[in-house]
C-alpha positions as CSV (number, residue, x, y, z in Angstrom):
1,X,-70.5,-13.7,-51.5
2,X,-71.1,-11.9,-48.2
3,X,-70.4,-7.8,-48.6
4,X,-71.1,-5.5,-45.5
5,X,-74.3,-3.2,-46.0
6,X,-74.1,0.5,-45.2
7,X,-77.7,2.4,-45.0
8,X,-79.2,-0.4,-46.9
9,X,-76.9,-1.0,-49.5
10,X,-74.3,-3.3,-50.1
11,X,-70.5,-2.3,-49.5
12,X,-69.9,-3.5,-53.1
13,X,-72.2,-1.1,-54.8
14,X,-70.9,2.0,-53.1
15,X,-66.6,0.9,-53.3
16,X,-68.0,-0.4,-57.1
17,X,-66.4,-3.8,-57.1
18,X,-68.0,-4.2,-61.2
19,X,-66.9,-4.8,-64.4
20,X,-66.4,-1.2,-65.5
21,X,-64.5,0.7,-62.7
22,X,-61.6,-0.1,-60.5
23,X,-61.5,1.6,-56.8
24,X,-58.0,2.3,-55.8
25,X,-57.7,0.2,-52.7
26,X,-56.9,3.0,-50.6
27,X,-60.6,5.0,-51.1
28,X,-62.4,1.0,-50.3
29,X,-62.6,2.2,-47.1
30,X,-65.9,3.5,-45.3
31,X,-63.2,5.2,-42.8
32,X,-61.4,8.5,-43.1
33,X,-59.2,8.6,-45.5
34,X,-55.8,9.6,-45.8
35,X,-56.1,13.1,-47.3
36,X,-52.1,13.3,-47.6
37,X,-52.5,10.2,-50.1
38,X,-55.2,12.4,-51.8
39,X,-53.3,14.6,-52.0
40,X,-50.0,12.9,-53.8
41,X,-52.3,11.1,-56.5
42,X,-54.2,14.6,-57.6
43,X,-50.8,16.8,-57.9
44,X,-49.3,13.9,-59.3
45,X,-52.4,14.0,-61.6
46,X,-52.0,17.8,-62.2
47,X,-48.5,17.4,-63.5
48,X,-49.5,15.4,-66.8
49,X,-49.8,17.5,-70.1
50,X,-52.5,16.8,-71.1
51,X,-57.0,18.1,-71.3
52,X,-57.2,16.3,-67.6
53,X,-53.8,17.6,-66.0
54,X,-54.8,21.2,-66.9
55,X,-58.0,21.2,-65.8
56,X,-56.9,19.4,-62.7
57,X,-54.1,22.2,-62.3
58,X,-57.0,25.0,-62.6
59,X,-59.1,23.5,-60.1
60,X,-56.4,23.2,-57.7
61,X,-55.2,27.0,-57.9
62,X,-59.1,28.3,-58.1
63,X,-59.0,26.2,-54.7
64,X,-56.0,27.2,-53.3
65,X,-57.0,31.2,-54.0
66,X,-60.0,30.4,-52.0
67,X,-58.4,29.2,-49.0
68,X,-55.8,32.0,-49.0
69,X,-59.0,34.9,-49.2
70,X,-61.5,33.4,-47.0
71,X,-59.7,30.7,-44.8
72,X,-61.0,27.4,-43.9
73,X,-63.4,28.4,-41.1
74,X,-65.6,30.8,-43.4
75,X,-66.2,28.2,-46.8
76,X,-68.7,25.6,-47.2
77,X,-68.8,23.4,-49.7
78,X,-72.4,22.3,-51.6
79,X,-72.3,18.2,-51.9
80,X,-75.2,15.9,-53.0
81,X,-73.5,12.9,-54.1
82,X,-73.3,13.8,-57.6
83,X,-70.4,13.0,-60.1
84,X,-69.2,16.4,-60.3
85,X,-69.7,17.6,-56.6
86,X,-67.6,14.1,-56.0
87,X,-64.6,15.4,-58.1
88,X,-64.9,19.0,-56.2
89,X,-64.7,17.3,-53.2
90,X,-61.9,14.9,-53.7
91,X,-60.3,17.8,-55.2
92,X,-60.8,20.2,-51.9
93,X,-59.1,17.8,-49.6
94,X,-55.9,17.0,-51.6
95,X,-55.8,21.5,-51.7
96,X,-56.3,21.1,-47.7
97,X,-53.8,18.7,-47.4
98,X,-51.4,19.9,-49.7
99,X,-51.9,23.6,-47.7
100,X,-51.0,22.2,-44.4
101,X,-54.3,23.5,-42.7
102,X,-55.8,22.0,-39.5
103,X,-59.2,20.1,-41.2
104,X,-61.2,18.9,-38.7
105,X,-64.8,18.6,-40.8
106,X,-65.3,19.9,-43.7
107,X,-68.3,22.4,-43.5
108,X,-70.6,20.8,-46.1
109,X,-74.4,21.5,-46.8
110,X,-76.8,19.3,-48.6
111,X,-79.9,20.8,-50.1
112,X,-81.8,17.3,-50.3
113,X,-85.0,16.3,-53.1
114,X,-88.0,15.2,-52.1
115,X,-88.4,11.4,-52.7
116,X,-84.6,10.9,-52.7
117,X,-82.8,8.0,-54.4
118,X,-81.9,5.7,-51.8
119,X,-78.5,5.3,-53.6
120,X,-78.0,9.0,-53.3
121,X,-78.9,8.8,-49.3
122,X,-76.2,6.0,-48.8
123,X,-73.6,7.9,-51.1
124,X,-73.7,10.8,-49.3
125,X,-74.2,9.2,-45.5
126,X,-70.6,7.2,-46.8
127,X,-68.9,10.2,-47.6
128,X,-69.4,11.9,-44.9
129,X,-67.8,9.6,-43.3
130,X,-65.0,8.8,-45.8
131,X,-64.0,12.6,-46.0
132,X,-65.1,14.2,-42.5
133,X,-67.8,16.4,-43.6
134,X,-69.6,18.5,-40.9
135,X,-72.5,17.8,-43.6
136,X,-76.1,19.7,-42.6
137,X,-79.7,18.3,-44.5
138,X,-81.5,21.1,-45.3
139,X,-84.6,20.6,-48.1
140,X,-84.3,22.9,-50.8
141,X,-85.6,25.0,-52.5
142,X,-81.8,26.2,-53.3
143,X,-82.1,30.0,-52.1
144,X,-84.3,29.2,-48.8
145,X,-81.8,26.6,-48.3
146,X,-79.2,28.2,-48.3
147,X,-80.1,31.3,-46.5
148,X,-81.4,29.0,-43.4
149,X,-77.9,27.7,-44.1
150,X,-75.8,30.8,-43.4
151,X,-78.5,31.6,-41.3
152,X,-78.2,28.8,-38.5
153,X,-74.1,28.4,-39.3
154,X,-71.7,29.5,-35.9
155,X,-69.4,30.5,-38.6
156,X,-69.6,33.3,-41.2
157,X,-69.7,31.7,-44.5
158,X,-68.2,34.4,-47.3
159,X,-67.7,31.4,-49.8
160,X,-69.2,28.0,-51.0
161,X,-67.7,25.5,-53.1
162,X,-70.2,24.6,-56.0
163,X,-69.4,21.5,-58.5
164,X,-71.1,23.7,-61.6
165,X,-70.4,23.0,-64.9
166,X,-70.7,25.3,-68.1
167,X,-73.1,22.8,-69.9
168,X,-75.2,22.8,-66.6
169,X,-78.7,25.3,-67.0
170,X,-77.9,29.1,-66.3
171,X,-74.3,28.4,-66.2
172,X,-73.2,29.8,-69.1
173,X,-71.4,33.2,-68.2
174,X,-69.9,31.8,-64.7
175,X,-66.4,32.5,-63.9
176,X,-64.7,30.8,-61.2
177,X,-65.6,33.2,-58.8
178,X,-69.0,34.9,-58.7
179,X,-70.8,36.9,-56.1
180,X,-74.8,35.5,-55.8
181,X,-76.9,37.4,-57.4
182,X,-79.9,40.4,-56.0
183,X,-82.2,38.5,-54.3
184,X,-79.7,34.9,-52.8
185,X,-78.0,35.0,-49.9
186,X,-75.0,37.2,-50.2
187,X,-71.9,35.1,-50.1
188,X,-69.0,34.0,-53.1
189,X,-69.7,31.2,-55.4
190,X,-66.4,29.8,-56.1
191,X,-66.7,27.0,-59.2
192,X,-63.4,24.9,-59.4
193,X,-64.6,22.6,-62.5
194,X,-66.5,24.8,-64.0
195,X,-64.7,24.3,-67.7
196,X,-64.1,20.7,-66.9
197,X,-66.1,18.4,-69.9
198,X,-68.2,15.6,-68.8
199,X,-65.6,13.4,-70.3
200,X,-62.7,14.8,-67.5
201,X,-64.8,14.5,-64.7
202,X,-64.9,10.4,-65.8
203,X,-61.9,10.8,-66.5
204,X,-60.6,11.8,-62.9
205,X,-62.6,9.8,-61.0
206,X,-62.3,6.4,-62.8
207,X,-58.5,7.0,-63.7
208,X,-58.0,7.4,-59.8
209,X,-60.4,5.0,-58.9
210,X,-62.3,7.4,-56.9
211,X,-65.8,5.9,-55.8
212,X,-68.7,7.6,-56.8
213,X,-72.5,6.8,-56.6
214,X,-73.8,3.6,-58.1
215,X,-76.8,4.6,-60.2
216,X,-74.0,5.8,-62.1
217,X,-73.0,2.1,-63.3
218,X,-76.6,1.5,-64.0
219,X,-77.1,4.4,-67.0
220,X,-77.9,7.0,-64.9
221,X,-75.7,10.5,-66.2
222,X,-77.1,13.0,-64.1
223,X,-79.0,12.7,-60.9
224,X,-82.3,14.2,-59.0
225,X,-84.9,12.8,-57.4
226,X,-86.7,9.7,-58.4
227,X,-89.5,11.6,-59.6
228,X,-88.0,13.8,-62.3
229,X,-84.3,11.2,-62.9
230,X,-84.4,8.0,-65.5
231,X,-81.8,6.2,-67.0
232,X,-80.2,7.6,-70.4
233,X,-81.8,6.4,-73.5
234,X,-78.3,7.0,-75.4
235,X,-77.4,4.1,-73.0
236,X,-79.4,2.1,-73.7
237,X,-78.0,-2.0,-74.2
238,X,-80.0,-4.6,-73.6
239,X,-76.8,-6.7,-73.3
240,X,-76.0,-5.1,-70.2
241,X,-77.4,-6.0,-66.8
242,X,-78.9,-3.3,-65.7
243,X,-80.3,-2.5,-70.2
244,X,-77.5,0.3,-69.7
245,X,-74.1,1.2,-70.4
246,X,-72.2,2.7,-67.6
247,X,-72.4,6.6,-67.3
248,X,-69.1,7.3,-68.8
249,X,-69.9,5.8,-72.1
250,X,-72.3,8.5,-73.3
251,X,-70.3,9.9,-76.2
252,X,-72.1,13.3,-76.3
253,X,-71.9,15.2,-73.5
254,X,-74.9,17.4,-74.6
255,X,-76.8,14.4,-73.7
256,X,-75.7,14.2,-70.1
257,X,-78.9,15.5,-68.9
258,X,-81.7,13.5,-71.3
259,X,-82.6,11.0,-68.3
260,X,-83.7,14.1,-66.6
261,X,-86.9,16.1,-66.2
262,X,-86.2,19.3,-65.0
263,X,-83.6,21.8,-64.6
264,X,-81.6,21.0,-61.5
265,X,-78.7,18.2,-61.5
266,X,-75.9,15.7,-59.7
């Protein structure tokens, strides 16, 4: 079978063509998508009663508040191809569509690893593309990062999007909206999924058949460089091509992070 290849990788592994996921056939594009289709399926989403409709319905009006304080021109949103930073953003253009506002790029910044994942790289270089993300590479660390950020930015930037999670380190006393601490760059951290479980954000983005990055479908549960990031050992299957179930089948979500070495995450 012939499949197109996009920063070295086949179109298959980043639309996720396998056994385990199925893309809608509207987000198999490596075009701009439709946001206004984005849009329909997460309100339509947000309407359900149930764990995933709630915390769909929360992330929506966190987002919406945000827009309506700081405007579009004066957020950024943080993105590294991770799972959760994926759901953020799929969830911040069906808000911008659903608001009516004039989106040409999204401003995005992407504090980048050493020694990257080359899955990662073609993740990111696809969404981009897929979502129109005015996306700047800046190598961490985080606070230098992002102070050469707002630094070098023609716009103010009074807010950033961050794809946090309460089981993530330091992240236990986070609200949805918290001003950086003494010492960071002074702007709002605004944390949409925040509350969501590990099992929601699989939830969202296989149940709308949202593409995500590969190393996902290979074991991998949460993502850094290629230095400090393995596979999960409670994934292990040697019946499996890859010897490991797909990401979504770890059962305890306090294991999300025991392929990982270090503190920081995807």
């Amino acid at each position: 079978m012939t499949t197109t290849t996009i920063s070295g990788l086949s179109k298959n592994s980043l639309t996720h063509s396998s056994t385990e996921p199925i893309v809608d056939p509207h987000l198999e594009t490596t075009q701009r998508y439709d946001f206004k289709y984005i849009e329909h399926t997460v309100y339509q989403l947000a309407k359900r009663d149930d764990s995933l409709g709630k915390d769909v319905r929360t992330a929506i009006d966190v987002i919406e508040k945000a827009y309506n304080t700081y405007g579009f021109d004066s957020i950024a949103l943080s993105f590294n191809g991770g799972k959760d930073c994926t759901v953020l953003l799929h969830l911040v253009v069906a808000v911008l569509s659903h608001l009516k506002l004039n989106v040409d790029l999204l401003r995005t910044v992407f504090v980048t690893y050493p020694n990257p994942f080359p899955h990662v790289d073609a993740f990111v270089k696809v969404s981009i593309q897929r979502y129109g993300l005015d996306c700047v590479y800046i190598p961490g660390p985080m606070k230098k990062a992002l102070q050469q950020y707002i630094d070098g930015s023609s716009k103010p930037t009074k807010a950033i999007f961050v794809g946090i999670r309460r089981t993530d380190p330091y992240a236990e006393n986070l609200s949805h909206f918290d001003q950086t601490d003494k010492g960071w760059p002074e702007f709002m951290r605004i944390h949409p999924v925040i509350d969501w479980s590990y099992k929601n954000i699989w939830n969202f983005l296989l149940q709308l058949g949202v593409p995500y990055c590969s190393l996902y479908d290979e074991g991998y549960t949460s993502l850094g460089s290629m230095e400090n990031t393995f596979q999960n050992p409670y994934l292990k299957d040697d019946s499996q091509p890859s010897g490991y179930r797909h990401a979504c089948r770890l059962e305890n979500e306090l294991h999300e992070r025991d392929g990982r070495v270090g503190t920081s995450k995807k």
